[in-house]
C-alpha positions, 0 to 999 in steps of 0.5 A, spaced: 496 526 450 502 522 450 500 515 451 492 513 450 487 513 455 483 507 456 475 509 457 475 510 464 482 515 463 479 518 459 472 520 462 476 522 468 479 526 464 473 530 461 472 533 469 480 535 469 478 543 471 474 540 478 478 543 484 477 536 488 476 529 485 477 522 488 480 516 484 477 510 488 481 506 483 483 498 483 491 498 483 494 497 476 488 502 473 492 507 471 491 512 476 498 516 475 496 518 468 490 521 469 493 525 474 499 527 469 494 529 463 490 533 468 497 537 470 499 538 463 492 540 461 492 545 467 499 548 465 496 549 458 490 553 461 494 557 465 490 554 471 496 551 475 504 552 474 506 546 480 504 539 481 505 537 488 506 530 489 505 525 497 506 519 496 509 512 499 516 512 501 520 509 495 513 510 491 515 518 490 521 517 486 516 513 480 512 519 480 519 522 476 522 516 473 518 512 471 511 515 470 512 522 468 518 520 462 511 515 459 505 521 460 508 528 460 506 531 453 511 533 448 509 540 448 509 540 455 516 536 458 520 543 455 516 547 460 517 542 466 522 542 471 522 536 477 524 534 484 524 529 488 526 530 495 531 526 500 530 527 506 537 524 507 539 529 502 535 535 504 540 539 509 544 540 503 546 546 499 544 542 493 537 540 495 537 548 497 539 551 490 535 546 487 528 547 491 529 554 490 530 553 482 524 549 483 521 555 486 522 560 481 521 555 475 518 559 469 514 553 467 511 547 470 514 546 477 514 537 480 515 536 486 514 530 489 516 528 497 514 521 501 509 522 506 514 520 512 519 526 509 513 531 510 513 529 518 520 532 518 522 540 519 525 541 513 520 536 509 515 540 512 517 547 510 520 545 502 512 543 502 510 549 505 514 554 500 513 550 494 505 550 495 505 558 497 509 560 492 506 556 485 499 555 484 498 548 485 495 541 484 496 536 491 496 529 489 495 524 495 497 518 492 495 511 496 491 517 501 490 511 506 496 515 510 493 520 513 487 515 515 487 516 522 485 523 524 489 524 530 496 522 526 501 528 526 502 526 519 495 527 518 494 534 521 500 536 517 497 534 511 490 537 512 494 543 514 499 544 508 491 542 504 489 549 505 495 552 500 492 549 493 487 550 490 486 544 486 486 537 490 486 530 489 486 523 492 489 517 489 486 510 493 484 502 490 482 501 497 479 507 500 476 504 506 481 499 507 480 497 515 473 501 515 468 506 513 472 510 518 478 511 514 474 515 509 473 521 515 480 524 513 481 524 505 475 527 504 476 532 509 482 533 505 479 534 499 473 539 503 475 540 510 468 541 512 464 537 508 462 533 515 460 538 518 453 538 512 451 531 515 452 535 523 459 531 524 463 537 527 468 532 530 471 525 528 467 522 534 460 525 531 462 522 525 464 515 529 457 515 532 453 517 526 456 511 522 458 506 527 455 502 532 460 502 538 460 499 546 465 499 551 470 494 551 475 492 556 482 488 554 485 482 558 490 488 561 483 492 565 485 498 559 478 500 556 476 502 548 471 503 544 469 497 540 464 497 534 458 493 532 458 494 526 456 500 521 450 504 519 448 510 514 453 506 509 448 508 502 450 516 505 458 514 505 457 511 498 453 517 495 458 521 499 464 517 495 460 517 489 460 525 488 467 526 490 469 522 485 469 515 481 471 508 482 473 504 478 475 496 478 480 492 473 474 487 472 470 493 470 475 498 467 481 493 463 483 486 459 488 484 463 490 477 463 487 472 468 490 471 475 491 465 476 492 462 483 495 455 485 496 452 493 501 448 494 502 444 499 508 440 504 508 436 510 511 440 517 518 436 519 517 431 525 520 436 529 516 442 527 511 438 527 511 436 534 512 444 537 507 446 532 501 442 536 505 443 543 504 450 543 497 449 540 496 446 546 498 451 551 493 456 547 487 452 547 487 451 554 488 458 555 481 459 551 478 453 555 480 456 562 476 462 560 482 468 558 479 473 554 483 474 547 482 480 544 485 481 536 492 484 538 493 478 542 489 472 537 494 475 531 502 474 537 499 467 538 498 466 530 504 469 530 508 465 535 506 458 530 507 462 523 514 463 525 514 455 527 511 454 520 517 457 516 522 454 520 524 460 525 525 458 532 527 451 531 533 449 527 532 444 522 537 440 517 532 441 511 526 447 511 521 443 507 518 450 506 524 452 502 525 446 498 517 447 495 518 453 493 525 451 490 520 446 487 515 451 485 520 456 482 525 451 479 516 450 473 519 455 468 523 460 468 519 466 469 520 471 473 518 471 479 517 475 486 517 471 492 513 475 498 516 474 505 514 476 512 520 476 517 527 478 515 529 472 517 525 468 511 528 473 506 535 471 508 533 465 509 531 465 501 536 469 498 541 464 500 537 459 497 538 463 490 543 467 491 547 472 484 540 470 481 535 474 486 535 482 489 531 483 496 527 489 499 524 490 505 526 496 511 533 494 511 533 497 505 532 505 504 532 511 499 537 509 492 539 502 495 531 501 493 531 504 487 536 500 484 534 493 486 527 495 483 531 497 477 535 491 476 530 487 477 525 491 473 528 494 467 534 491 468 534 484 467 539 483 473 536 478 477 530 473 476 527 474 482 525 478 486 524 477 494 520 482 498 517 484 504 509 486 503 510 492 508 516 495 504 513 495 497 506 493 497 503 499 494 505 503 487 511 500 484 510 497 477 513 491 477 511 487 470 517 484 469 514 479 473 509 473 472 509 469 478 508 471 484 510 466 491 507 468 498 512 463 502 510 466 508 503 471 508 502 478 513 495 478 515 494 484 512 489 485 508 490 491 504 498 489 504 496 482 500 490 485 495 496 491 493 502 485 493 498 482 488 497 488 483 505 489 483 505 485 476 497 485 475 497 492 473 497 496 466 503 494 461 502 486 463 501 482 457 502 475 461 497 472 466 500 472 473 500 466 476 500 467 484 502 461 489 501 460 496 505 456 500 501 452 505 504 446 511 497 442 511 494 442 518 496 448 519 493 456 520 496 456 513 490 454 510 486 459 515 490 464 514 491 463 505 482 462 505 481 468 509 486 473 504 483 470 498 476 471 500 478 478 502 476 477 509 480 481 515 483 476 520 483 481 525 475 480 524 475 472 525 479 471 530 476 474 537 474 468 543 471 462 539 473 464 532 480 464 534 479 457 537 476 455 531 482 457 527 487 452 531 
């Protein structure tokens, strides 16, 4: 090996020649280096020529610039021919050449595509080529994506499955909404392993696992609402013998964590249309309306926005002056989470040549070059992003402070935030601020995230009032 394994890495890699694995590892664990080990060794034994590699758009082009550079045996980079597919690109007669040369490679063959490029006619038919033409291992990375069964994306996943011999799944949260979520990665893995337990469809597998009653929503639509959750001692040993879990507590010795609140008092003028517009949600409750999650998490939403200083113009945003405050500590590099566009505009105005944004308004290279000036490059001290956009795969360890100026209510999407930084190739501890307006749904909204509790799940009728 290039790089030395921890002993999780290593005992994983002792079951390299298994067809099917399962890596339920924590975020920062070193999933990508098992994964690359494997190949190398698979390659050396004649059991594979090619790796094929799904991943979160903007994640996928680690795969090659970052991971493989640190990972891929000596031995074996000579041998080794990559790709990462554009789909801005994939029409192109370079593409084309290059994923034919690809394909007959006389060596080890990498190709690595994001999942949203899988959904494209041309995505869909390069990863059809490459898996029916190299003997293949198909990696899932963050597997969490083909999670619904009904998704297009998941049916092609499932379907392009079938063309490799050898699969794996790569996820630090595999039941990251429910128990639910596992249906479809593990039927990645063996497409009839429910069909042992007497689970033929997705609806069979619901009832066995769930509890489930007949709901009606405020707009007279119905669906199926689950009580709760049974037979998870089965899911879990299911789990077990797929393949293995690993925590950063159990597996690593990072430094610590450490989590700081800090509080400001909303302006007068917040302030008041804060209570205004609690007030009018109040009485919706009292008058006996029914507010199901989705219409809880757009009132929440509605004070979020009043909290940051959205929808009301202010002379000075005390939010914006505490996190100066904050930053202004040391001289650390930092990365400032926000949820909206317009707290990101809002932020890179405030610091201006020192920061670099990411969120959905930047794409494909554009991304990748803001990730590495602020990463390797040294560029730009702060880093400010969009949970949604960058949550999941990238290593960003140039950072030791982490700012939350305005939090999404996504469970997952926080977990995996936080482990940007707090990952393999950290030497600092991590200092990790939320910023809160005091006597607000801020306090609510940080308790639950940091508890790791799901707001969706608390918010429903009288806990929706409890939270205003």
């Amino acid at each position: 090996m290039k790089t030395k394994p921890y002993k999780h890495q290593a005992d994983e890699f002792g079951l390299y020649d298994e067809e099917v694995r399962a890596l339920f590892w924590e975020p920062g664990t070193g999933k990508t280096k098992v994964i690359i080990d494997t190949a190398c060794q698979m390659y050396k034994d004649g059991s594979i020529d090619g790796l094929f590699v799904l991943a979160p758009n903007g994640v996928h082009r680690n795969w090659v610039s970052d991971e493989l550079p640190i990972h891929c045996w000596d031995e074996i980079v000579p041998w080794t021919k990559t790709h990462i597919w554009y789909s801005n690109k994939s029409g192109s007669r370079a593409t084309a050449h290059e994923m034919q040369m690809l394909v007959d490679w006389q060596g080890l063959s990498i190709l690595v595509m994001s999942y949203p490029a899988m959904m494209t006619e041309r995505g869909k038919d390069a990863a059809k080529s490459f898996l029916m033409n190299r003997e293949c291992l198909y990696v899932l990375d963050e597997s969490t994506k083909i999670k619904s069964p009904r998704a297009k994306t998941t049916k092609r996943v499932l379907a392009s499955g079938q063309y490799a011999t050898y699969r794996r799944i790569l996820t630090g949260t595999p039941v990251a909404n429910s128990p639910m979520d596992l249906y479809t990665q593990l039927k990645f893995l063996e497409p009839h392993v429910w069909e042992g337990y007497g689970c033929k469809t997705y609806s069979a597998f619901k009832t066995y696992f769930g509890n489930w009653e007949l709901a009606i929503t405020a707009g007279g639509q119905r669906y199926e609402r689950c009580l709760g959750y049974r037979n998870l001692g089965l899911l879990s040993k299911i789990m077990v013998a797929f393949g293995s879990r690993v925590t950063k507590d159990e597996a690593l010795d990072l430094p610590e964590k450490i989590y700081q609140k800090r509080y400001y008092v909303l302006s007068p003028q917040q302030r008041k249309h804060y209570d205004t517009l609690k007030t009018e949600f109040m009485l919706e409750l009292e008058n006996g309306k029914f507010i199901d999650a989705a219409l809880a998490i757009v009132r929440l939403l509605r004070l979020q926005e009043i909290i940051c200083g959205r929808t009301i113009s202010l002379k000075e945003n005390p939010r914006l002056a505490l996190l100066k405050e904050v930053l202004d500590e040391d001289n650390s590099k930092a990365i400032i989470w926000c949820r909206f566009t317009k707290d990101i505009d809002a932020v890179m105005d405030l610091f201006g040549e020192e920061a670099v944004y990411i969120d959905g308004r930047v794409v494909d290279q554009a991304r990748n070059e803001a990730v590495d000036a602020f990463q390797k490059e040294n560029r730009y001290r702060f880093l400010v992003a969009n949970t949604a956009a960058i949550s999941e795969g990238l290593t960003l360890t140039a950072a030791t402070t982490e700012v939350y100026y305005s939090n999404s209510f996504n469970l997952v999407q926080r977990l995996q935030s936080e482990d940007r930084c707090h990952r393999i190739g950290q030497h600092h501890s991590v200092r990790i601020v939320d910023l809160i307006a005091e006597g607000t749904i801020d306090e609510k909204i940080v308790e639950s995230l940091r508890e790791k509790r799901k707001i969706a799940d608390q918010i429903v009728g009288d806990g929706l009032r409890q939270w205003l």
